[in-house]
GUTOR-239354 format. One record per residue (C-alpha): x, y, z; residue in three letters; residue number from 1. Coordinates in steps of 0.001 Angstrom, whole numbers. Layout:
+---------+---------+---------+------+-----+
|      px |      py |      pz | code | pos |
+---------+---------+---------+------+-----+
|       X |       Y |       Z |  ala | NUM |
...
+---------+---------+---------+------+-----+
***
This chain:
+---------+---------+---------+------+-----+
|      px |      py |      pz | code | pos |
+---------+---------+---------+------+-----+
|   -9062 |   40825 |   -6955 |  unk |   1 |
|   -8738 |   39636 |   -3557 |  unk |   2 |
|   -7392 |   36410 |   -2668 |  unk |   3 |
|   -7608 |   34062 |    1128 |  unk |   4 |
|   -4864 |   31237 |    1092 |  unk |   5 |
|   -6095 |   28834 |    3222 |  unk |   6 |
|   -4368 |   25454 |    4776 |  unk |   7 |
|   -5869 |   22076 |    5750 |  unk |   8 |
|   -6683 |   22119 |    9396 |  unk |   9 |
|   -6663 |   26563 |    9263 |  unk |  10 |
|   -9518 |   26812 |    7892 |  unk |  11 |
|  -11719 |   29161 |    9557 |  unk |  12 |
|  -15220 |   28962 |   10666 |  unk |  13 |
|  -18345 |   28365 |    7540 |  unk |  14 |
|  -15372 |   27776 |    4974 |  unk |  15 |
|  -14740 |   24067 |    6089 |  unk |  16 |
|  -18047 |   23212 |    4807 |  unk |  17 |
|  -16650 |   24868 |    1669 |  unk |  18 |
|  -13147 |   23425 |    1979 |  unk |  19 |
|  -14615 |   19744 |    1683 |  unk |  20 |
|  -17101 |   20234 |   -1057 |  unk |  21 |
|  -14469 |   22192 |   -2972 |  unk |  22 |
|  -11821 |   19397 |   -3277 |  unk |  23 |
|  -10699 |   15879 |   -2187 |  unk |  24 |
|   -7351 |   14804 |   -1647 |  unk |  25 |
|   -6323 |   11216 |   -1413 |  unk |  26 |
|   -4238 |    9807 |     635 |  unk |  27 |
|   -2948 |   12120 |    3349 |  unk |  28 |
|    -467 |    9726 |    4076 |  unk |  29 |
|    2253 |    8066 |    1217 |  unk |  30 |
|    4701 |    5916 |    1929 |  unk |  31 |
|    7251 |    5242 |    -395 |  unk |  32 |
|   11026 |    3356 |   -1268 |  unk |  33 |
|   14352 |    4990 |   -2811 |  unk |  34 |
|   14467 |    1548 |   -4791 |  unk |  35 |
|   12116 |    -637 |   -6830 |  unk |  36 |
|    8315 |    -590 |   -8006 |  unk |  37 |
|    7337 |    1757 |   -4749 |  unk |  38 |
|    9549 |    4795 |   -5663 |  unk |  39 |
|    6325 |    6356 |   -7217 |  unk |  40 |
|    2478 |    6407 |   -5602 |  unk |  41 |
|    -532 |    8045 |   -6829 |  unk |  42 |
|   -2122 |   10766 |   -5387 |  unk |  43 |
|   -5937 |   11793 |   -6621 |  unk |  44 |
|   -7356 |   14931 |   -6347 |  unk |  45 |
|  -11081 |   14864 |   -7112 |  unk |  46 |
|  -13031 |   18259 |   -8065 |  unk |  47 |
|  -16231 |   18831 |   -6152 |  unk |  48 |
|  -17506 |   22242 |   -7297 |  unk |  49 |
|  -19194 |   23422 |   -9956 |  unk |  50 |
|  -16227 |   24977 |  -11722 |  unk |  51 |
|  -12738 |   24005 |  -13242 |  unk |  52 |
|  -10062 |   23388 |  -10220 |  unk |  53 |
|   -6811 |   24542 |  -11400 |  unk |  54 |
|   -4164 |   22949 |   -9027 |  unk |  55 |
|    -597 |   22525 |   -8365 |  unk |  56 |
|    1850 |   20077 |   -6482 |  unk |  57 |
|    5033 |   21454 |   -4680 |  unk |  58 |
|    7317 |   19322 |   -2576 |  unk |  59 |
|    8862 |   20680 |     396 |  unk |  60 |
|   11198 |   19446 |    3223 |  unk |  61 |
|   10137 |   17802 |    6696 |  unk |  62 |
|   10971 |   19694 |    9973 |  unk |  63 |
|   10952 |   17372 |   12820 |  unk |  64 |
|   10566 |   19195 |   16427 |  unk |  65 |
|   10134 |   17335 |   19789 |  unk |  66 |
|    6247 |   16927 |   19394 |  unk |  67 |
|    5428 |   18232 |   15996 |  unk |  68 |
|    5934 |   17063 |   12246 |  unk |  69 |
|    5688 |   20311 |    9786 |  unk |  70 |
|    6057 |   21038 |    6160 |  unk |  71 |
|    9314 |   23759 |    5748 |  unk |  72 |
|    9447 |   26259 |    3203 |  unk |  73 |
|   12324 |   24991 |    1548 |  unk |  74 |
|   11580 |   23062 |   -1616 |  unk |  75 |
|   13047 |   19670 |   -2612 |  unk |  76 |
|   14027 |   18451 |   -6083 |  unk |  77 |
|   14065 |   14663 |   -3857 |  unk |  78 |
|   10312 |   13816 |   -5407 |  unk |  79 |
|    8839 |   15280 |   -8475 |  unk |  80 |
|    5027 |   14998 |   -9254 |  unk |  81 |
|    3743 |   14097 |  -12827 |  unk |  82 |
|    2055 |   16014 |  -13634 |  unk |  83 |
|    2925 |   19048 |  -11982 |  unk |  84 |
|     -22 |   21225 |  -12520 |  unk |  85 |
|   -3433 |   20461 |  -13840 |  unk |  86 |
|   -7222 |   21865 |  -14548 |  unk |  87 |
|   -9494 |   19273 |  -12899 |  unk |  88 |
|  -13251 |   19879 |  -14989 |  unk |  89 |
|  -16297 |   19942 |  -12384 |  unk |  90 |
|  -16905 |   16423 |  -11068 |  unk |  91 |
|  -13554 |   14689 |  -12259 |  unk |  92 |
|  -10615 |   13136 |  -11084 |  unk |  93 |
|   -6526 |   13752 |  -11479 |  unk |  94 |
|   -4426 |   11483 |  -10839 |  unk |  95 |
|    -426 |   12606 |   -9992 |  unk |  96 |
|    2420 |   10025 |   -9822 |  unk |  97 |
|    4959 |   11099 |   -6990 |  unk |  98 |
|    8385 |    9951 |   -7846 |  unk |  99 |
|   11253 |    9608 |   -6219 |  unk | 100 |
|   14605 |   10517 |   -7814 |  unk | 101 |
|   16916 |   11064 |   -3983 |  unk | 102 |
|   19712 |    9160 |   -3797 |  unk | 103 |
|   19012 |    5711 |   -3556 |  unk | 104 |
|   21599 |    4550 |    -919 |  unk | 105 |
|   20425 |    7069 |    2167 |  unk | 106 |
|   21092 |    5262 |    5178 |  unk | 107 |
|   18340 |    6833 |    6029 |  unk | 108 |
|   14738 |    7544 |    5584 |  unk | 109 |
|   13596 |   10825 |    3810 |  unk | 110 |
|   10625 |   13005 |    4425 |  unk | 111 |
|    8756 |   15168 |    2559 |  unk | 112 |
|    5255 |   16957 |    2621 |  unk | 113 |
|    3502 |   17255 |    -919 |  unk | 114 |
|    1291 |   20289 |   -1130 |  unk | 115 |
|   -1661 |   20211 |   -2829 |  unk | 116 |
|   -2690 |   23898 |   -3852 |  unk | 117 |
|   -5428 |   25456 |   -5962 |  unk | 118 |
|   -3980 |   28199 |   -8028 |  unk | 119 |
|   -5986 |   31505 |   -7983 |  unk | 120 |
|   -8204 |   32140 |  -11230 |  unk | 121 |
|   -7682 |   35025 |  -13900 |  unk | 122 |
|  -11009 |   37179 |  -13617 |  unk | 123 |
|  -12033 |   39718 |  -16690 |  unk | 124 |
|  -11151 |   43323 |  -16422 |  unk | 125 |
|  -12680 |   45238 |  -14194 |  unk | 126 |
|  -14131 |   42387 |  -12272 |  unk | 127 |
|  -13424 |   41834 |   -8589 |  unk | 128 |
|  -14034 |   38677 |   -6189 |  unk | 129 |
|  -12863 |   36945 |   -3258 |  unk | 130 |
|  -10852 |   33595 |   -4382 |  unk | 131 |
|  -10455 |   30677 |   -1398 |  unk | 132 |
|   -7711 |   28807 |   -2048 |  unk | 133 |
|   -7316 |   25698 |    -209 |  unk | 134 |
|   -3691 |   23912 |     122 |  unk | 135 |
|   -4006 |   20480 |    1350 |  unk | 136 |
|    -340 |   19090 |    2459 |  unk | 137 |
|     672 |   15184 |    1620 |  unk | 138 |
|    2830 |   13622 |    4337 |  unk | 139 |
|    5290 |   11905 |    1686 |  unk | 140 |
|    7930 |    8813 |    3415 |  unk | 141 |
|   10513 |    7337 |    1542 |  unk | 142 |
|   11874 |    4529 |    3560 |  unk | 143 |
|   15848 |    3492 |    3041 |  unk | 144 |
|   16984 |     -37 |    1602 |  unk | 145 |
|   19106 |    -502 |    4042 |  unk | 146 |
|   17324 |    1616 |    7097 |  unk | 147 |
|   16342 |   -1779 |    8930 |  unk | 148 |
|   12940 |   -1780 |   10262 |  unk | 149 |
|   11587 |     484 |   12838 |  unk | 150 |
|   12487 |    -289 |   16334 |  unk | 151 |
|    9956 |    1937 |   18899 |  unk | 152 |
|    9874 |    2151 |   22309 |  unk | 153 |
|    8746 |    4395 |   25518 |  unk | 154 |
|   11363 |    6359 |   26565 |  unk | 155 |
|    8822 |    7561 |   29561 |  unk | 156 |
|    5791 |    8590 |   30482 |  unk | 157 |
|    4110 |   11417 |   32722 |  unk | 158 |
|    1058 |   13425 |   33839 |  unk | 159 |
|     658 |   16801 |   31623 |  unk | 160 |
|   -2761 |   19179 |   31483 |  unk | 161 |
|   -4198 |   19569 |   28252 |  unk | 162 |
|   -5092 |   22458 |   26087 |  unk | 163 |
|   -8381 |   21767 |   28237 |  unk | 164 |
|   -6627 |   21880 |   31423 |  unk | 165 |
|   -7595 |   18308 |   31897 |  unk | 166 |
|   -4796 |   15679 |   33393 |  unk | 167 |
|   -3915 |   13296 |   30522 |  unk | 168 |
|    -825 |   11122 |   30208 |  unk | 169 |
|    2001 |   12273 |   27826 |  unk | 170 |
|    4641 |    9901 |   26868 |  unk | 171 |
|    7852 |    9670 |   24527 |  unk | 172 |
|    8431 |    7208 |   21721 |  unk | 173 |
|   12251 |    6634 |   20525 |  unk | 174 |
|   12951 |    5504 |   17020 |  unk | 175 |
|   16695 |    3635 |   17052 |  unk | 176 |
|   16334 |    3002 |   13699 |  unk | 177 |
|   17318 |    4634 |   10709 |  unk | 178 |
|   13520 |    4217 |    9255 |  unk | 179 |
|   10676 |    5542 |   10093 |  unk | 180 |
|    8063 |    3996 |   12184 |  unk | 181 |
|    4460 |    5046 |   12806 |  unk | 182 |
|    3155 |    4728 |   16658 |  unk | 183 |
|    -578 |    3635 |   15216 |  unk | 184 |
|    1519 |    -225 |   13699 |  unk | 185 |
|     907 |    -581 |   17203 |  unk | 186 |
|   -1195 |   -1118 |   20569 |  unk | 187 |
|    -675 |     890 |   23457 |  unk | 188 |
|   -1773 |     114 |   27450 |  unk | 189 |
|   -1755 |    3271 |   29643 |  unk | 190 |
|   -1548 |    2513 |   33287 |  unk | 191 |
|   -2109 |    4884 |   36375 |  unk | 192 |
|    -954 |    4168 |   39730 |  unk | 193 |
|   -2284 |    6599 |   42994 |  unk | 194 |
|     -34 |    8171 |   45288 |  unk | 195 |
|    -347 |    5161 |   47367 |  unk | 196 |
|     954 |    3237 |   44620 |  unk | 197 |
|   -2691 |    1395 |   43750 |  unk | 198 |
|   -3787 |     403 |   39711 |  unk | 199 |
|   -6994 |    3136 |   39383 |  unk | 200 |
|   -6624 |    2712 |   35589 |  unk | 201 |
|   -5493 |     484 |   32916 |  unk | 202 |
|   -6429 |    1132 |   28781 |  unk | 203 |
|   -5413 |    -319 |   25650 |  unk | 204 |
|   -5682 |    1503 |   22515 |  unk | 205 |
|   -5523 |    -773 |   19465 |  unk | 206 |
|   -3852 |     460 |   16265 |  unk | 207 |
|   -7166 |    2089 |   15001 |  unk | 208 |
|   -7775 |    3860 |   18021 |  unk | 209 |
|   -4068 |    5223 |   17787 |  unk | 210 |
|   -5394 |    6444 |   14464 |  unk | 211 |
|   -8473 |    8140 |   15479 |  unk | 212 |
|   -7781 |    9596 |   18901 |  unk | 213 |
|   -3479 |   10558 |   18151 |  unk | 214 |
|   -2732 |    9918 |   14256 |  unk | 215 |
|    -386 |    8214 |   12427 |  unk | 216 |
|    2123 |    9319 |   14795 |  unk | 217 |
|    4682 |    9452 |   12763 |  unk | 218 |
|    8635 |    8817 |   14370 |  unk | 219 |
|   11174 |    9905 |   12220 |  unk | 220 |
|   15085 |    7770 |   12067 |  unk | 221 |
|   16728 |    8147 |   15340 |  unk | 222 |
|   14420 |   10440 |   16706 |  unk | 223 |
|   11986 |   10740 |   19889 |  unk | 224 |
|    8786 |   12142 |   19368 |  unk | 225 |
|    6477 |   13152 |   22298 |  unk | 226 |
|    2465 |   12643 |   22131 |  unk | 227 |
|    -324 |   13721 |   24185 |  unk | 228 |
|   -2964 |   11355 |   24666 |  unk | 229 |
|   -6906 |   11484 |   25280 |  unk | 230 |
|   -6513 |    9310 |   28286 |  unk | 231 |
|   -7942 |   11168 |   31393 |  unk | 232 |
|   -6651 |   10790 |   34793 |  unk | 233 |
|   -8203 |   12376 |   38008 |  unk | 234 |
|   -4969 |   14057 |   39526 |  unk | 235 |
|   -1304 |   14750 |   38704 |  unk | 236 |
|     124 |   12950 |   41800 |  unk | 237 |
|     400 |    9529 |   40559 |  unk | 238 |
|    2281 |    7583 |   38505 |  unk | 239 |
|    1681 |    6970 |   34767 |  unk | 240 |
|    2877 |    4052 |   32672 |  unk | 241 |
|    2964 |    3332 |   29392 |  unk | 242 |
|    3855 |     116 |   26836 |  unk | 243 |
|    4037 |    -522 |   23302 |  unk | 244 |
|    3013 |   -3916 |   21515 |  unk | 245 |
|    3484 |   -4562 |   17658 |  unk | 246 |
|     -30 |   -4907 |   15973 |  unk | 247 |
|    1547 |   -6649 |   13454 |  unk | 248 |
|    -446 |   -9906 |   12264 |  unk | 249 |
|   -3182 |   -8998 |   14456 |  unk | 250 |
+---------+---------+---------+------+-----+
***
């Protein structure tokens, strides 16, 4: 029997079709408290095919880089899912509680990545197939008691070429706090200034925009966390700006 593992976001070519219709997972994004009525959340995983989805949850540790957010291979006893495994029949839902059991005086926030994985299927004797099994990853926050609120700002901004090679405007956001903060809470205005030191452009993304065209954008506690934005700028010579605005109550 052979067997393709295959992630969220590397999944090749005719198989994302595949991917969706096989299974849903809901929400991609938890956020959570050591203390209280929001140490747990629900996550629902909702069979699509035509056969029984047999999946299981891991949780695994957060590595923070400089302009990344990944899932590690070490696993965490911090959050435990109930249930742990399950057989979703064709068509239905599962629901798993994530709870948190951490220590519930961190100073600061925790982070966590809840994988989502279908387990491979026992086939009869003799018979061979190809199994693709798809491993959706949970971005799992647990926010501190005593953390404070998030406190973002731009630490600076610059002209970078993209995967693309176009000219877009890169720009660092620093977290002083010791809980997590997400750069789409927020509106953003991008400003370019020409060599001669004249506005050519000025953009505001709102907090949905942030969503769409960066992500959550998550910034971990007292970290910096660089982004690369969409917004296109004709050469590399100028100056860029960038400011950050709360969204909230708008």
């Amino acid at each position: 029997m052979r067997r393709i593992l295959a992630s969220l976001g590397v999944v090749l070519g005719l198989f994302i079709v595949s991917a969706v219709a096989a299974m849903t997972v809901q929400p991609v994004v938890v956020d959570m408290k050591m203390t209280g009525r929001e140490m747990s959340a629900p996550v629902r995983v909702e069979n699509n095919g035509p056969n029984p989805l047999p999946v299981e949850i891991r949780i695994v540790e957060t590595d923070f880089g400089p302009d990344s957010v990944r899932a590690s291979d070490r696993l965490s006893e911090d959050v435990v899912a109930f249930p742990p495994q399950a057989i979703i029949p064709p068509g239905e839902t599962q629901v798993f509680r994530l709870q948190y059991l951490g220590d519930p005086g961190s100073f600061k926030s925790k982070h966590y990545y809840a994988e989502v994985a279908q387990l491979p299927v026992e086939l009869p004797e003799g018979q061979s197939a190809i199994q693709i099994l798809y491993n959706f990853q949970v971005m799992v926050n647990v926010a501190s008691p005593i953390g404070g609120d998030p406190v973002l700002t731009i630490e600076d901004a610059s002209v970078v070429q993209n995967d693309a090679g176009k000219n877009v405007i890169a720009f660092t956001v620093r977290n002083a706090a010791r809980n997590y903060g997400y750069l789409s809470a927020n509106r953003l205005t991008f400003v370019y200034r020409d060599a001669a030191g004249q506005e050519v452009l000025r953009r505001t993304l709102t907090s949905n925009d942030i969503q769409q065209m960066i992500g959550f954008g998550l910034v971990g506690p007292e970290m910096s966390r660089r982004f690369i934005s969409p917004i296109e700028v004709d050469t590399a010579d100028g100056k860029a700006e960038v400011s950050l605005a709360s969204s909230r109550g708008r």
